[in-house]
PAFI-215525 format. One record per residue: residue in one letter; x, y, z of N, C-alpha, C in turn. Coordinates in steps of 0.05 Angstrom, whole numbers, plus 5000, padded with zeros to 4 digits. Layout:
N
aXYZXYZXYZ;...
//
This chain:
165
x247339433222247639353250247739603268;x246039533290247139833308249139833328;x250639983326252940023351253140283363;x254340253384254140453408257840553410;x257140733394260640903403260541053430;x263540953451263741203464266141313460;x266941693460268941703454268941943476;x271741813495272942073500274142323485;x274142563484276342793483275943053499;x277543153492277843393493275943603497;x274643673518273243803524274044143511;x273744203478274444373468272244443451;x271744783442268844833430271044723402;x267944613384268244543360269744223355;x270744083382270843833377268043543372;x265843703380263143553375263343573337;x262243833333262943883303264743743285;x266443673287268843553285269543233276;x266843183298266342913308263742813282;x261842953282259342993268259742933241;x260843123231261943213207263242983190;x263842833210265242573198263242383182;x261042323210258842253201257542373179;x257942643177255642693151257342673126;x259842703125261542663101260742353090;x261142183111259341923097257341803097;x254442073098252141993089251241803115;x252441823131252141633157250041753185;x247541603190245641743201246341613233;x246741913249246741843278244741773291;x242941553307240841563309240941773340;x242441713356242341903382245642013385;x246042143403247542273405247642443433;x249742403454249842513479252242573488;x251942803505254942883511254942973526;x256842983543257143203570259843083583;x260743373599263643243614264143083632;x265942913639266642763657267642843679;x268942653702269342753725271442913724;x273942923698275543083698274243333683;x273843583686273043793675273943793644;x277043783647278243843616276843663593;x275243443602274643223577271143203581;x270342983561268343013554267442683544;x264842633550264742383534262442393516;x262742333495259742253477259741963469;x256641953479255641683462253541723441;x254641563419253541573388252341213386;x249741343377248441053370248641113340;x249240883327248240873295247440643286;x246740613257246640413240247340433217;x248340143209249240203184252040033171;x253040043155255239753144257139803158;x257539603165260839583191263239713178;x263639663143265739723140266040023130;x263140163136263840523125264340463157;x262440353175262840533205266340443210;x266740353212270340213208271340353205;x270740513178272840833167272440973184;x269841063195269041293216270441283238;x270141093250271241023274274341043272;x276141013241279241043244279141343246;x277941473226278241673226277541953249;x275541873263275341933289278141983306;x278141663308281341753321283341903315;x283941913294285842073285285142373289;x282842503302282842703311284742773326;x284743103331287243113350285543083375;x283643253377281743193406280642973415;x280842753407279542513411282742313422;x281442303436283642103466282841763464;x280341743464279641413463276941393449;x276841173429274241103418273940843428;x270740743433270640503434267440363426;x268140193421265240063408264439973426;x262339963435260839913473259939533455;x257539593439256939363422258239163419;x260439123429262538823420263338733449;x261538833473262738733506259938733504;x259938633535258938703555258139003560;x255239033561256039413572253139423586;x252639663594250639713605248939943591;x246640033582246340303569243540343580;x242540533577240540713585240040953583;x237340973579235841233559233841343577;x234141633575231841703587229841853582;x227241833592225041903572223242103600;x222542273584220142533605218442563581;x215142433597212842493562210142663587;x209642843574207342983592204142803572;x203242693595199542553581198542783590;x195842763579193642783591192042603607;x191442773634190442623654187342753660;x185742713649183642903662181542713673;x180742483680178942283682180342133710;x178742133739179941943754180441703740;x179541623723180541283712181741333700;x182341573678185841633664189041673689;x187441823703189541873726191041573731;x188641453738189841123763191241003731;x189240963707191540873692194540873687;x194541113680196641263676198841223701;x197841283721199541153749200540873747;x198740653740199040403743201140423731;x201340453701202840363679205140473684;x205840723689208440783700209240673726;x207340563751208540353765209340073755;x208639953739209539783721212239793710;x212739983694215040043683217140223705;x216740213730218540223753219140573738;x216940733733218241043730216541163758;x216841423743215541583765214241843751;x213041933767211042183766211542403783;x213442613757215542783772213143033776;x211143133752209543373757206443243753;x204843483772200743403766200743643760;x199243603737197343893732195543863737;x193844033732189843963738189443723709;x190343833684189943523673191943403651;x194543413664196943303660198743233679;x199643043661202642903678204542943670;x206042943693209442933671210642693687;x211742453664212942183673215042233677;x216942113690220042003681220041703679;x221241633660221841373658225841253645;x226541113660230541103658229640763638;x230540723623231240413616232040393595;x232840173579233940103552231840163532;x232440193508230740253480228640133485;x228239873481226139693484224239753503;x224339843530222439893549221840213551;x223140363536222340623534219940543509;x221640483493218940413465215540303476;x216640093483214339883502213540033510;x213940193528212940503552210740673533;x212340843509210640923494208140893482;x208740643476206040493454204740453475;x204840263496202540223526200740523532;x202340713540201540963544199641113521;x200441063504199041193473196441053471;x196140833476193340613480192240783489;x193340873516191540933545189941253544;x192241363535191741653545192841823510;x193542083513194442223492196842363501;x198642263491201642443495200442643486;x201942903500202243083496204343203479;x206943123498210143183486211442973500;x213442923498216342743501218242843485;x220142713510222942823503225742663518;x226942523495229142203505231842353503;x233242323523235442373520237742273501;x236942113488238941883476240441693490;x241041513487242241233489245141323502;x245541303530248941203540249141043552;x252540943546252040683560255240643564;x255640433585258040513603259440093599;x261139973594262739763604262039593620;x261139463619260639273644264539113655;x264439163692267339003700268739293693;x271439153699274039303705274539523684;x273339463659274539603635273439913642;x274940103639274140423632274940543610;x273240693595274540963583274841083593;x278041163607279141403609282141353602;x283341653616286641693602287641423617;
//
């Protein structure tokens, strides 16, 4: 099953490591992984996508906590939440009818067209797994990626609920 951890801590070097490590002690594959600090400086949040039997992720997740740097864990996957991924893929554009393609399809998928080269693009595109994927494969029909690059999967509570202190 896949679930979406978020965990506050401790904005401290070697608490990511810490965090990881757990995962690899049980053979447990992160599929994404993101992190950066919050509005308080001192802390930090990562979101961990994985897959895999509820009851190793179960251990993970106790054991997580019991870090000293880790303040709050929470499984996003069992509410309401919101998540989103974001994706930058440079095509090739060299053909006025590759160009307008390539335009269309990212007006479609509500992105944008952050750089032109003489015969490349560079997209942005924000949305859940599914419509980044969808994005891909459409585009790959059309034109030839060049490179891409997803930030991984975060995702925030939907309503009153927060992770914080």
């Amino acid at each position: 099953m896949r679930r979406i951890l978020a965990i506050l801590l401790e904005n401290e070097p070697g608490s990511l490591s810490r965090i990881v490590g757990l995962f690899s002690q049980r053979a447990f594959n992160i599929e994404t992984l993101s992190v950066a600090p919050t509005e308080d400086a001192s802390l930090s949040r990562i979101t961990i996508v994985t897959k895999g039997d509820d009851r190793v992720l179960e251990q993970i997740v106790k054991q997580v906590n019991k870090l000293i740097d880790v303040i709050k864990i929470t499984d996003l996957t069992e509410r309401n939440h919101v998540e989103r991924e974001l994706l930058l893929v440079k095509v090739l554009a060299m053909t006025d009818k590759a160009r307008t393609e390539v335009t269309r399809i990212t007006e479609i998928f509500r992105g944008s067209i952050v750089d032109i080269g003489k015969q490349v693009y560079t997209i942005e595109l924000t949305g859940d797994v599914e419509k980044i994927n969808a994005f891909i494969g459409i585009l790959a029909n059309e034109t030839e990626i060049i490179e891409s690059v997803r930030s991984g999967t975060v995702g925030i509570a939907r309503g009153e609920k927060a992770l914080r202190i």
